[in-house]
C-alpha positions as CSV (number, residue, x, y, z in Angstrom):
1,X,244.7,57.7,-6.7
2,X,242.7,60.5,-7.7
3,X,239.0,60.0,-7.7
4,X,236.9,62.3,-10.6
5,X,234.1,63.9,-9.1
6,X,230.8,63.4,-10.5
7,X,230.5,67.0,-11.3
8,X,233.2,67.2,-13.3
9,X,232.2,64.6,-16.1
10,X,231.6,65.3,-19.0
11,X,231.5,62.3,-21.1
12,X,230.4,58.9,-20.9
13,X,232.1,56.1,-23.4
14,X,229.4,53.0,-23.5
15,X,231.1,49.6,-24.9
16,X,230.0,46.2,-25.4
17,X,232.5,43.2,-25.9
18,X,232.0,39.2,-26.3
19,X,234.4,36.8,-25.3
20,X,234.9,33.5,-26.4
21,X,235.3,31.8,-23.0
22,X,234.2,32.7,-19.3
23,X,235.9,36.0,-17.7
24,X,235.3,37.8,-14.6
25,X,235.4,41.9,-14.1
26,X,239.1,41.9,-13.1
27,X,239.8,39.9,-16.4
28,X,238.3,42.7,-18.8
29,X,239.5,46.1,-16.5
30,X,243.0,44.5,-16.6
31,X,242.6,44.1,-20.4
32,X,241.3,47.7,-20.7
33,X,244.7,49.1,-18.9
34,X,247.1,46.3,-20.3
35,X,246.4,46.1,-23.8
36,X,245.9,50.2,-24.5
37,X,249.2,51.1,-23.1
38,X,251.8,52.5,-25.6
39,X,249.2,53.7,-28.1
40,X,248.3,56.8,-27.6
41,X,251.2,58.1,-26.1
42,X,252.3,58.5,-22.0
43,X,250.1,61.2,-21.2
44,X,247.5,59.6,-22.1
45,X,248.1,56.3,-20.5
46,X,244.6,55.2,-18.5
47,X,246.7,54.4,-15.5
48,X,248.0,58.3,-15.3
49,X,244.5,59.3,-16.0
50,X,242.6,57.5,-13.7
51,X,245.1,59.1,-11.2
52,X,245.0,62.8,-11.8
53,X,241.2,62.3,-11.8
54,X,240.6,62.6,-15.7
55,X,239.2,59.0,-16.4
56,X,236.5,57.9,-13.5
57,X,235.9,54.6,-11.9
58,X,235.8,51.9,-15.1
59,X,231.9,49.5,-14.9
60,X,231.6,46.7,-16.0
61,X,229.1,44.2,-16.1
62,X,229.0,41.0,-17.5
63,X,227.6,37.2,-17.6
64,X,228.4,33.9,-19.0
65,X,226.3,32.5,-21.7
66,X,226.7,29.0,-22.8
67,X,230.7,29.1,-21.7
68,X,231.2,32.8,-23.5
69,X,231.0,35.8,-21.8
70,X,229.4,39.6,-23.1
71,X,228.7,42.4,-21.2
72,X,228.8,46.4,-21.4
73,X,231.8,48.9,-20.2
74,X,231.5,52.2,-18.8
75,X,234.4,54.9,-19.1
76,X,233.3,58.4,-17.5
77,X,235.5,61.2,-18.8
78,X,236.5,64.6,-17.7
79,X,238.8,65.4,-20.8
80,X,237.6,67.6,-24.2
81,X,235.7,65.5,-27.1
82,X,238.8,64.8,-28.8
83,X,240.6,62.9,-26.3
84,X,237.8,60.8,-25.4
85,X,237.0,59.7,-28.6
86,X,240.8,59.1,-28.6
87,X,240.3,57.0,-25.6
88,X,237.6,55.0,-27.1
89,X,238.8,54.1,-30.8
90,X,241.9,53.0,-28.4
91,X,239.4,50.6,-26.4
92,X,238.6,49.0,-30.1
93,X,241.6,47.8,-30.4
94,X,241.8,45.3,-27.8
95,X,241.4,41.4,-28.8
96,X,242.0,39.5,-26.3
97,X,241.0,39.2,-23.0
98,X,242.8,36.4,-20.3
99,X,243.5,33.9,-22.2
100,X,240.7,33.9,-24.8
101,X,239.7,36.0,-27.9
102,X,237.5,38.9,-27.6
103,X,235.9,42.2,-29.3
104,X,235.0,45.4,-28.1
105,X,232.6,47.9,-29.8
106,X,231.9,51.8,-28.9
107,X,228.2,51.7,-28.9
108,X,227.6,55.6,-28.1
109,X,229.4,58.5,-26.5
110,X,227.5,60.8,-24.4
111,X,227.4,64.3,-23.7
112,X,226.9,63.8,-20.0
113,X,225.8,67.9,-19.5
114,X,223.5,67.9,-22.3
115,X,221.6,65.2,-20.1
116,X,221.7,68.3,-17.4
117,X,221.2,70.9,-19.7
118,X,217.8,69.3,-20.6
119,X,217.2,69.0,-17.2
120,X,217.7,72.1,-16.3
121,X,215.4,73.4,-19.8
122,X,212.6,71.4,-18.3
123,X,212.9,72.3,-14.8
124,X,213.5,76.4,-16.1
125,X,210.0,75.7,-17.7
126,X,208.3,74.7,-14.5
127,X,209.5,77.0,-12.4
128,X,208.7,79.9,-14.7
129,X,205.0,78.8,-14.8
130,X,204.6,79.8,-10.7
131,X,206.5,82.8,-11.4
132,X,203.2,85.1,-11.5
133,X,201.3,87.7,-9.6
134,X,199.6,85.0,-7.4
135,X,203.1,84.0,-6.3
136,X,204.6,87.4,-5.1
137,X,201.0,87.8,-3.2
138,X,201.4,84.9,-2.2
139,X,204.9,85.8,-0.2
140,X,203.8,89.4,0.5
141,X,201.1,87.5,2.6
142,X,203.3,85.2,4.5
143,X,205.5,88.1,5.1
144,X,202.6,89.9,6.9
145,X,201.7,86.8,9.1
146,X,205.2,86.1,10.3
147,X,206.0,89.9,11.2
148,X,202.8,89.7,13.2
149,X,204.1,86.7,15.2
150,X,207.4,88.9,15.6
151,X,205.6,91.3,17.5
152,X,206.0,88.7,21.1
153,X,206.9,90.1,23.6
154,X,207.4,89.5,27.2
155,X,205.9,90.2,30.7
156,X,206.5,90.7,34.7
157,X,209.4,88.5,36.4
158,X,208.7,85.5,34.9
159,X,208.6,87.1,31.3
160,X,205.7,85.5,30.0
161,X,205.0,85.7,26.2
162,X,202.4,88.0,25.2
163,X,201.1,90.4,22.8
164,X,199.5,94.2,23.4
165,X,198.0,94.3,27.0
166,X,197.1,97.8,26.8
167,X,193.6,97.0,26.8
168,X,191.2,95.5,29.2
169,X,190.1,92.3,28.1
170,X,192.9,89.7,28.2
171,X,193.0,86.3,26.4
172,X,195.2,83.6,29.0
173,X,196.7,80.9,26.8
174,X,198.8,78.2,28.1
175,X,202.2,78.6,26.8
176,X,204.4,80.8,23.8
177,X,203.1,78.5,21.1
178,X,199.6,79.6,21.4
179,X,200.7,82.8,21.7
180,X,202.5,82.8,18.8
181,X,199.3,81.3,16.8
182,X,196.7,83.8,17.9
183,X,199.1,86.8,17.0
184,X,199.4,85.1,13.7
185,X,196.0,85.0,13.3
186,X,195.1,88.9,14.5
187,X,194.3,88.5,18.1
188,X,196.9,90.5,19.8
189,X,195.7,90.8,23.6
190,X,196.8,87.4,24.5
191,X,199.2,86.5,27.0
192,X,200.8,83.1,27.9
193,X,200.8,80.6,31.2
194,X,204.2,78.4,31.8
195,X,201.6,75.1,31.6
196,X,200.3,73.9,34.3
197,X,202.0,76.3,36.6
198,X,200.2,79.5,37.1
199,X,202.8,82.7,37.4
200,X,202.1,85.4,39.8
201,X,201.5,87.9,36.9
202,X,198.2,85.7,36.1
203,X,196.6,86.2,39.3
204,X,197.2,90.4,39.3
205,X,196.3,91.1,35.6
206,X,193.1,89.1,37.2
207,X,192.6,91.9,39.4
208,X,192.7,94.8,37.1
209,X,191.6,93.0,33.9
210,X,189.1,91.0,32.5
211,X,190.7,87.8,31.9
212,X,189.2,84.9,29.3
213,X,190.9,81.5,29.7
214,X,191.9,79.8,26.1
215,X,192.5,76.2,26.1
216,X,193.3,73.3,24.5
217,X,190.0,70.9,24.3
218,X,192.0,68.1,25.8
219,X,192.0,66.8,29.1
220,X,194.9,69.1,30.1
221,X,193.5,71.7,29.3
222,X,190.6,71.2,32.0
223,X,192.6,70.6,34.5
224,X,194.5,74.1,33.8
225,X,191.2,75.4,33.5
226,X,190.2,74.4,36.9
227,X,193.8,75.2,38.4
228,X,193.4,78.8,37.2
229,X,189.6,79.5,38.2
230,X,190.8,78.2,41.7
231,X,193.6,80.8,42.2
232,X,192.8,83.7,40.2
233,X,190.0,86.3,39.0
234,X,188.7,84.8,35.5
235,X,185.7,85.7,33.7
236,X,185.3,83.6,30.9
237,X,186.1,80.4,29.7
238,X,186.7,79.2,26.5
239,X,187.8,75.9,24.5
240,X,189.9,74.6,21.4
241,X,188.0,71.9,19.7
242,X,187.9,68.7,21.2
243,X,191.1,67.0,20.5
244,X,193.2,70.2,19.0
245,X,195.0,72.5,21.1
246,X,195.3,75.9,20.3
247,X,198.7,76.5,18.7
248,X,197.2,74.5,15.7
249,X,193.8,75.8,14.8
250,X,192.9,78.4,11.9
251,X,192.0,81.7,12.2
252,X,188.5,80.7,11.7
253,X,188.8,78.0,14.7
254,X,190.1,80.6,16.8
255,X,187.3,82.8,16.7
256,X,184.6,80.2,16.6
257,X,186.0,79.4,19.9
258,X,185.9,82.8,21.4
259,X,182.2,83.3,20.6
260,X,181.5,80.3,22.5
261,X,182.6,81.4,25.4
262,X,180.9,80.9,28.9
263,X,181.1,82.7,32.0
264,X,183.1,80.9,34.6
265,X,180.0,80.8,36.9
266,X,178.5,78.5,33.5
267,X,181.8,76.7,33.4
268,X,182.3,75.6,37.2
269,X,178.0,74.5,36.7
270,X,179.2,71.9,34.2
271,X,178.0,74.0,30.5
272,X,181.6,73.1,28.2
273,X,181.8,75.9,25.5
274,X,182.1,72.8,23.2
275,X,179.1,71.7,23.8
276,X,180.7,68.5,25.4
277,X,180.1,67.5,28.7
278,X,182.3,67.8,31.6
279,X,185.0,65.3,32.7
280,X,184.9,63.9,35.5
281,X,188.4,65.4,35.6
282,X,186.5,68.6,35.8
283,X,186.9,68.9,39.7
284,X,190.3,67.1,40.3
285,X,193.0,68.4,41.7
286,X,195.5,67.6,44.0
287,X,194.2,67.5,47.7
288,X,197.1,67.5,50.1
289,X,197.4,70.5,51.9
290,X,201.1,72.3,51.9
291,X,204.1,72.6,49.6
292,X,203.4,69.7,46.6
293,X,206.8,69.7,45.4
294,X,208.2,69.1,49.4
295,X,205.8,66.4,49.6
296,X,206.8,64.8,46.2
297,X,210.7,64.8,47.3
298,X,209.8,63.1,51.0
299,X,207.9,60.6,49.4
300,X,210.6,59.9,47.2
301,X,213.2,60.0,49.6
302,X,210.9,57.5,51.8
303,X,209.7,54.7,49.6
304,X,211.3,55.4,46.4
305,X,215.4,56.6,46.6
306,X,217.7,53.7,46.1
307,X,215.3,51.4,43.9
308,X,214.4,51.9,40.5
309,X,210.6,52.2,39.6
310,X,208.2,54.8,40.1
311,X,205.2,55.7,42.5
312,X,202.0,56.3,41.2
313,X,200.1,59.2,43.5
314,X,196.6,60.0,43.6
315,X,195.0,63.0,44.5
316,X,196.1,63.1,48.1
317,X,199.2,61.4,47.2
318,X,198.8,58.5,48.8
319,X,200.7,55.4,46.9
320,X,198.2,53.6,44.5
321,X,200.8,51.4,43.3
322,X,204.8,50.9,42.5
323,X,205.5,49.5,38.9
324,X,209.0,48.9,37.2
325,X,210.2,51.5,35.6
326,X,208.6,50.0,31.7
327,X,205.3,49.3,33.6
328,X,204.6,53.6,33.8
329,X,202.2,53.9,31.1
330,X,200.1,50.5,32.0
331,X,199.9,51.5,36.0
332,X,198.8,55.0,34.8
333,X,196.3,54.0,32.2
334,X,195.1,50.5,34.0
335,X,193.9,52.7,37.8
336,X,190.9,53.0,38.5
337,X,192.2,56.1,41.0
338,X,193.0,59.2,39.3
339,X,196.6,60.2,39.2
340,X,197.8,63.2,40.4
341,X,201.3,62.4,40.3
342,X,204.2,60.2,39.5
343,X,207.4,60.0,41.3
344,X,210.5,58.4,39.2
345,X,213.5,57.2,40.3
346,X,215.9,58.1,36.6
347,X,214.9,59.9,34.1
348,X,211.4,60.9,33.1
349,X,211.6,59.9,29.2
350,X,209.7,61.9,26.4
351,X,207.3,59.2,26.3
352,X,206.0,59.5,30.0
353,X,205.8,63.2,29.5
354,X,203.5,62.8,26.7
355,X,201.6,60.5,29.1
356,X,201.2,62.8,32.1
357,X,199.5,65.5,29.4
358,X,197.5,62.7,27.7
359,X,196.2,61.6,31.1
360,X,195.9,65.3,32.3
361,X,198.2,64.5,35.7
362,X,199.5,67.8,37.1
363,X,203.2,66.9,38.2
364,X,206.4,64.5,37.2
365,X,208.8,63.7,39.8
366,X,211.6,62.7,38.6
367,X,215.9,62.6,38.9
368,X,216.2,63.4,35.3
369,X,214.3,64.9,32.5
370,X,214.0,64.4,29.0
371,X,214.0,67.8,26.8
372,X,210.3,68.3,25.9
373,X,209.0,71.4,24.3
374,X,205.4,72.3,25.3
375,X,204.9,70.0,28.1
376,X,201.8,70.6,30.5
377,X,202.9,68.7,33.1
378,X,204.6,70.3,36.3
379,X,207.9,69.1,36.1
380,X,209.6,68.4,39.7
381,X,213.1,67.5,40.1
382,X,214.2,65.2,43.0
């Protein structure tokens, strides 16, 4: 059978019958089909219109009062005005319904698309209201902001995202977001980290430029702070509000932020560009001489291959403690050691990547990863 698409409706027959003993919906619909056909003719039996899609899906609702029933009928049309009034003068005649007496009246017909065509008056109205000067400003404006955050580009081996680095003062962000932001926001000479990891490229701009370290005013972001300062030439520090990182502050944020920058010497002596005092997070890192990522694997390999769970590793990453594998977050956030690493046997969910950059722990080891823009963490794969 052919169904009539909403679109193409165009009329709406509303009827209201009483019968003089208790039907149900199958009763009346059968009545509606039964009782019409021969009147108006074959081609305009309901049956063949409901089935080449010209007469929609019949409602009806109903209720038994005090043994009689009354209710309302809905007939949606797709046929011209004459052949649905047609269709419901036919409905009129029908007097019987099952076994007992019954009347139906036409209470209205509507013009479906004049309901739409109001609509869309009303909505015209609206919409011509924003259509002034302050509008096409408004997209000339956006325009200039996003063809600015176009201009990324990419540097050295490991193509890090950046801006122009023609000059000689460098802004170090953490990763392409940031990047993206500041360029948005007018500051060109910027150039991006992968995270927690510090590329090569980092380390010899430090040589030849002066390099200012921007980052988020979390946790994390001290401990990239400290990794940088500790493997390559930085002169200044500065720091996103506490709490917001710096992919999501203002233009105005941004360059509070940069005036309050402090000499590294200032930094490493405890002064926070904040104003905030220093973490004791400020001076952790991970002690254990030698390739991290080896180490991470053996120990995995040792204690951890074959059994499901994870490791919990402090800073010279010895074991503080195995937990299940749903115990993560409470081992990491009920130590009293600070974490420097976990080592998972399965895969690292989006949820214990979240933690590790809440908690500020520099790697993840783990069989499996779960796709996570952004992450801080140094992901290593076992």
């Amino acid at each position: 059978m052919a169904k009539i698409s909403p679109v193409s409706i165009k009329y709406m027959i509303y009827a209201s019958f009483r019968a003089e003993g208790p039907l149900e919906k199958p009763d009346v619909i059968g009545a509606l089909f039964g009782q019409t056909e021969g009147l108006l003719g074959s081609d305009m039996e309901l049956r063949e219109l409901q089935k080449e899609g010209k007469i929609g899906r019949i409602e009806v609702e109903l209720e038994v009062v005090d043994g009689k029933s009354i209710g309302e009928i809905q007939v949606p049309t797709a046929m011209d005005k004459s052949a649905t009034t047609l269709i419901a003068a036919a409905l009129e005649t029908i007097d019987r319904v099952g076994p007992t007496e019954a009347k139906i009246e036409i209470g209205k017909i509507e013009d479906v698309r004049g309901g739409k065509r109001d609509y869309i008056l009303e909505r015209a109205k609206k919409l011509m209201v924003g259509m002034d000067e302050g509008s096409f400003k408004e997209m000339s404006d956006s325009l200039k902001v996003e063809s600015r955050a176009e201009k990324i580009q990419e540097y050295g081996g490991s193509r890090l995202p950046c801006g122009d680095l023609s000059g000689n003062e460098l802004l170090v962000v953490e990763g392409r977001a940031d990047v993206v932001n500041l360029l948005r926001n007018r500051v060109n000479n910027v150039i991006g980290m992968d995270g927690t990891k510090l590329p090569p490229e980092i380390a010899e701009l430090g040589k030849e430029k002066e390099l200012t370290l921007f980052v988020d005013g979390d946790r994390g972001g001290k401990l990239i702070a400290n990794n940088v300062i500790n493997n390559a030439t930085v002169k200044y520090v500065a720091v996103a509000p506490e709490g917001k990182e710096v992919e999501e502050l203002t233009g105005k944020e941004i360059l509070q932020a940069l005036r309050k920058k402090v000499s590294v010497e200032e930094y490493s002596n405890g002064k926070m560009p904040n104003g905030k005092e220093p973490e004791e997070a400020k001076n952790f890192s991970v002690e254990f001489k030698g390739d991290v990522k080896e180490r991470l694997r053996e120990i995995y390999s040792g204690r951890l291959k074959g059994n499901r769970g994870a490791l919990i590793l402090d800073s010279s990453l010895d074991v503080i403690r195995k937990v299940g594998p749903r115990e993560v977050a409470k081992g990491v956030k009920g130590s009293r050691t600070k974490v420097a690493a976990i080592v998972l046997e399965g895969t690292a969910t989006s949820s214990i990547i979240r933690l590790c950059d809440e908690q500020g722990i520099p790697y993840l080891a783990a069989t499996n990863f779960a796709s996570v823009s952004g992450a801080r963490v140094e992901l290593v794969g076992l």
